[in-house]
N, C-alpha and C positions, 0 to 999 in steps of 0.2 A: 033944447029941441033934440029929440032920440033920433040920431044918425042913420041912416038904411044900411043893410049890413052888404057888403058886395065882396065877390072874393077877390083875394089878394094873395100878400104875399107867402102864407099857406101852400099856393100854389108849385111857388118855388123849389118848396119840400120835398113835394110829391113829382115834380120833375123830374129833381136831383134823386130822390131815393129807387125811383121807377126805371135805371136804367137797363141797358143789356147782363148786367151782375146776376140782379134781381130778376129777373125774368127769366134765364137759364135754371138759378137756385129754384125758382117755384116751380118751374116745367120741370126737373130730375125729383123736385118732392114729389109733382104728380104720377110721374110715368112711372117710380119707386115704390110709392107707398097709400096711389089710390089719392082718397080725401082725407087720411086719418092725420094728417098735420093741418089740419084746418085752423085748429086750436091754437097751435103754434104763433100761426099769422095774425088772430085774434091778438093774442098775446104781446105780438112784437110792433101790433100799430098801436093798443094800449101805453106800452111803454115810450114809442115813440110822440105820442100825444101828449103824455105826462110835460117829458123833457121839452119839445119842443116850443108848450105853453110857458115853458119855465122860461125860454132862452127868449122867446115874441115878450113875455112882461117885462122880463130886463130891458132890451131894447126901447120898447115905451114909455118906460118908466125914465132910464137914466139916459136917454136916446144916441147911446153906445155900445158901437159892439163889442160880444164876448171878451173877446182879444184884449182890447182895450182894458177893460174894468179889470181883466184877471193880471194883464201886468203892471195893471195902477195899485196893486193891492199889496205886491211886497216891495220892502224897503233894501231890502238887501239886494246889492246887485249881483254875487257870484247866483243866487236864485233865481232871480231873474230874469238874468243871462242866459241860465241852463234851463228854464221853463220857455222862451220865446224861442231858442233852439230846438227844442222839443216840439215847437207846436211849428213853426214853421219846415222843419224836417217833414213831420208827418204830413203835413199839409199840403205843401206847396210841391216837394216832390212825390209823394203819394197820390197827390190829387192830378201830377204830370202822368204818372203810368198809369192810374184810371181813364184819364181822358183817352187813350190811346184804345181801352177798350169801351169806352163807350163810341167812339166814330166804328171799333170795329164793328159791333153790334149795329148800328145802322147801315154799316156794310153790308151784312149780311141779307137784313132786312130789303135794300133794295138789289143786290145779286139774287136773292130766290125768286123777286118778281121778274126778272131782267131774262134770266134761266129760261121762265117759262111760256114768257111772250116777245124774246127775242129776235125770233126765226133762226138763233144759228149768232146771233150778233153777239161778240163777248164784251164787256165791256171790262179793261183793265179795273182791277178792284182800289187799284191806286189812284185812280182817276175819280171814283168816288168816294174814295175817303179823301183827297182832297178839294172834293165838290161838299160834301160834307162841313169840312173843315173853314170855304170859303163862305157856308151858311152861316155857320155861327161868329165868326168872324165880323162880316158885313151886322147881324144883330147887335154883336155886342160893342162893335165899333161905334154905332146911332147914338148909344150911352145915353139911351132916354130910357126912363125907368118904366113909364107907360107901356112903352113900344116892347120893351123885353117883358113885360108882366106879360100882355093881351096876349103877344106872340104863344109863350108857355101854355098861357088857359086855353087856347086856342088848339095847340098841340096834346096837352095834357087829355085834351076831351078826344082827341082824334085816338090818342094811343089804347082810353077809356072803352071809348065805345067799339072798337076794333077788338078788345082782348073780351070784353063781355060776350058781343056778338059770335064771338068764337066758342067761348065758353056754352051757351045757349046753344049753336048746332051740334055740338055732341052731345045734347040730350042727357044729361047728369040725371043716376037715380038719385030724387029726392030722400028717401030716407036712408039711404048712405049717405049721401051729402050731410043730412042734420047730425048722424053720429061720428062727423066729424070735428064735430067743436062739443065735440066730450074728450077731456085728457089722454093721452095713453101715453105710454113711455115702453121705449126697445131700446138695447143694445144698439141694434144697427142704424137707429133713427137719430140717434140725441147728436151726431157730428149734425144733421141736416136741420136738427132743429135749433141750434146754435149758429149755422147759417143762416136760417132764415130769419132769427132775430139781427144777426150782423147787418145782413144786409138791406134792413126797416132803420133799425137804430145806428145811422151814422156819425162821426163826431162832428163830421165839416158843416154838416147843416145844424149844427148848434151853433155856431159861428156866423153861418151863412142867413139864418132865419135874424139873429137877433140884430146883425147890422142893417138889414132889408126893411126892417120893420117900420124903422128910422125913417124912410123914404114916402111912408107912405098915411103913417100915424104920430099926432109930434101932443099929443093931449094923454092923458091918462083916465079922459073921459072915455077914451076908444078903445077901452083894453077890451069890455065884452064883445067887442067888435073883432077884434084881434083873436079873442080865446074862440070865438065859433068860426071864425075863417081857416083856424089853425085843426079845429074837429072835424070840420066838413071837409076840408082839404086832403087830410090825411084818411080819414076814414076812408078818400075817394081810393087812392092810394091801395087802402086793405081790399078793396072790393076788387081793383084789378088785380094785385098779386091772388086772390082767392082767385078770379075767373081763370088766370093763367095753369095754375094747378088744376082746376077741375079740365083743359083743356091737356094739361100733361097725361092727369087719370084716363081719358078716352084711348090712349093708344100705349100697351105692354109690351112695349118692345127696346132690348138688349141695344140696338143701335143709333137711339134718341140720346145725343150728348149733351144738344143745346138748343136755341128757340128755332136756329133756321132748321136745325132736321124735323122740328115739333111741326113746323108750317110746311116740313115738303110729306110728313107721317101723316096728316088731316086728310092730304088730297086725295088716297084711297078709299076712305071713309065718307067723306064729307064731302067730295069735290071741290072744285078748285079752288070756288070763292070762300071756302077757310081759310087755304093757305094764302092769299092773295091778302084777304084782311088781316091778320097775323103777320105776317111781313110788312103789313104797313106798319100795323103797332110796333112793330120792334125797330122798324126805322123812326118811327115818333119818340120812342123811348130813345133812343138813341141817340137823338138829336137835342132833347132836352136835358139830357144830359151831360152834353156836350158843351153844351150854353152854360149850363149851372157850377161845373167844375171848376172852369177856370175865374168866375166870377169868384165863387167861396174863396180861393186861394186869393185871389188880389185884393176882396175883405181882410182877411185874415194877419197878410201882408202889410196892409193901411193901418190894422189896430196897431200890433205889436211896434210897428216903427212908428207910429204916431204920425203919420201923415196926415196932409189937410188934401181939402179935395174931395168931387164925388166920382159919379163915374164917368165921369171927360178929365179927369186930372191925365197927364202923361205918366208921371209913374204908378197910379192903378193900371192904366190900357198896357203898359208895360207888362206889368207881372199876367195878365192873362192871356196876351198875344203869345209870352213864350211857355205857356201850361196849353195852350192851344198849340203853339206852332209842334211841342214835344208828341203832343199827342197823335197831331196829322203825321210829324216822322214816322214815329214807333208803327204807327197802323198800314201807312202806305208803301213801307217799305216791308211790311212783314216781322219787324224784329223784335222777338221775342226780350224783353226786358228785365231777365228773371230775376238778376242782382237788386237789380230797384223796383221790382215788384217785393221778394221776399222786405228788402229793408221798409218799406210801403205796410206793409203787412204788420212785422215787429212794431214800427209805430205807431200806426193806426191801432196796434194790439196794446199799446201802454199808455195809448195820450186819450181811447174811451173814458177808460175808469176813471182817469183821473180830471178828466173834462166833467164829469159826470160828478166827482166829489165837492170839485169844487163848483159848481153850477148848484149843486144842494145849500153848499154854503154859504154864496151868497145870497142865494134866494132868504137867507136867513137874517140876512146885513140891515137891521133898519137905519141904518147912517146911509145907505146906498138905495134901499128902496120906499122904508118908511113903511107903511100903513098895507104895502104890497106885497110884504115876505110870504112866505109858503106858511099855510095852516096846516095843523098835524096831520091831515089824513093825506094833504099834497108830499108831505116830508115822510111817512111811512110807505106807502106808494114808490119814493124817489129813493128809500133805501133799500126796497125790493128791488129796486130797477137796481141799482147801483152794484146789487149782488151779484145780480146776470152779469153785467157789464164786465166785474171783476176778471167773473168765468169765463167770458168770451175772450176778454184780452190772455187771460191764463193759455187759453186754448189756442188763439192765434200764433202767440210766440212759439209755443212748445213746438205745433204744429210747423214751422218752420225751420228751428232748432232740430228737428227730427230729420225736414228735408237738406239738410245743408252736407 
């Protein structure tokens, strides 16, 4: 009997990738550079789509996550060893100093509406970043997989339809708009377009999609179920980072840093119910992405140690309670975490490419997939992508090594 297709864990994706990161980077391409990176975003949910059907087939197919399968594959333990520290390094402490700015960003988002229909009432910002902090907390304490999907899809459309409908009152020329997903390349664009692929194409939701998948598909009849959840999902994904950019293009101005100056920059133009809806979406972003981080990490943590257990085991709630609890630190206290930001960075800048090599790889494994491996055009495709990837990590580290 042919299954109804519903979305799913897809969703998680586009959560996780949607947060306060990405939404600054789209808003500084738009207020920068107009619609002419449009192409870019095409581009970096393409490759994300690639990868991320690669990581959802593993999962349903061998019904393990990434982690898992990639440190089942070497024998040698000095490799190992050094490859499960690499991934948990980047991971687990990486994905601690993002959390930190994803509660920020939802900070923000609900300070600009607070700002504006206070009367005068301040509200300490520490008090909502750990109001923040007790939301995602209380979700992912329920450690029902249902309750966290619906919650996301739920949000995911809140942050959706807020960043369109914003998009849509600035009134975008249409034929600028269409010649923007025609190539161009500058000098001063290619750092932002390298952003904007960074931050579509993550490594932890390579991790994060393929153990989730698990939870929700246990047949390899469900894969085309899986592949259009994983298209529609992410595609949703591209459509808001494009809306948030055509809402950066409406306003040329030197002093737009990030999404909350984007949302208080509208209310001259647009009135208030811009910036009001924009503020929500960026507390939606915000929050979903708050959910999503420290879940990936205590994935990622359960493969590599081989843990049993789902998400009620004590040592998963473990490892996310204190990726959550770093993150409400860092953001409610203000503190700037630049040591473990830059190290965040350098990893995350060497564990892509090589997440991403070896994800080509085994997609290749018929002892591990069988009848499922990648076909040539999925594997040329994945060595396009693999190239960026390369450059991106190339760039990250340099880019830090520069700052040090």
């Amino acid at each position: 009997m042919k299954k109804r297709f519903t979305i799913g864990p897809g969703t998680w994706v586009t959560a996780a990738f949607i947060g306060p990161g990405t939404v600054t980077v789209c808003t500084l391409a738009g207020v920068q550079f107009g619609y002419t990176l449009i192409w870019a975003l095409v581009l970096s949910v393409i490759a994300c789509v690639v990868l991320q059907e690669m990581a959802a087939r593993l999962g349903v197919v061998t019904q393990k996550g990434l982690s898992e399968v990639l440190t089942s594959q070497f024998d040698n333990k000095i490799v190992r060893v050094a490859l499960i520290t690499l991934i948990l390094s980047a991971i687990f402490i990486g994905n601690a100093a993002y959390e930190a700015g994803n509660i920020s960003g939802g900070v923000l988002g609900v300070t600009t509406i607070f700002e504006s229909i206070g009367n005068g009432i301040i509200v300490p910002k520490s008090f909502i970043s750990i109001g923040i902090g007790c939301i995602a907390f209380v979700m992912l304490y329920i450690g029902n997989y249902k309750v966290i999907e619906r919650s996301l899809i739920g949000l995911v459309l809140l942050m959706s339809i807020a960043f369109i409908v914003t998009a849509i009152v600035t009134k975008p020329n249409v034929s600028m708009l269409l010649k923007g997903f025609v190539p161009e390349f500058s000098s001063e664009s290619l750092l932002t377009i390298v952003g904007l692929i960074g931050t579509t194409v993550v490594p932890y939701n390579l991790f994060l999609h393929a153990s989730i998948v698990g939870e929700k598909w246990k047949s390899t009849e469900e894969l085309p179920i899986a592949r259009k959840d994983t298209i529609v999902a992410i595609a949703l994904g591209g459509l808001v980072s494009i809306a948030i950019m055509i809402s950066g293009a409406a306003i040329q101005q030197a002093e737009v840093h990030n999404a909350a100056d984007l949302a208080k920059g509208l209310e001259p133009l647009f009135g208030s119910v811009a910036k009001y809806v924009l503020s929500i979406g960026l507390f939606a972003a915000g929050i979903t992405s708050a959910i999503t981080a420290p879940l990936a990490a205590a994935y990622v943590v359960k493969g590599c140690l081989k843990w049993k257990g789902g998400l009620k085991s004590k040592p998963f709630k473990a490892v996310w309670i204190c990726v959550l609890f770093l993150g409400v630190l860092f953001s409610s206290l203000g503190i700037k975490s630049i040591e473990i930001i830059r190290f965040a960075q350098i990893a995350n800048g060497l564990l892509l490419p090589i997440v991403a090599t070896f994800l080509l790889w085994v997609m290749n494994q018929q002892k591990i997939l069988g009848k499922y491996t990648n076909n040539w055009k999925q594997n040329l495709i994945g060595f396009l992508i693999l190239i960026i990837t390369c450059f991106l990590g190339f760039r990250s580290v340099w880019k830090v090594i520069l700052n040090l």
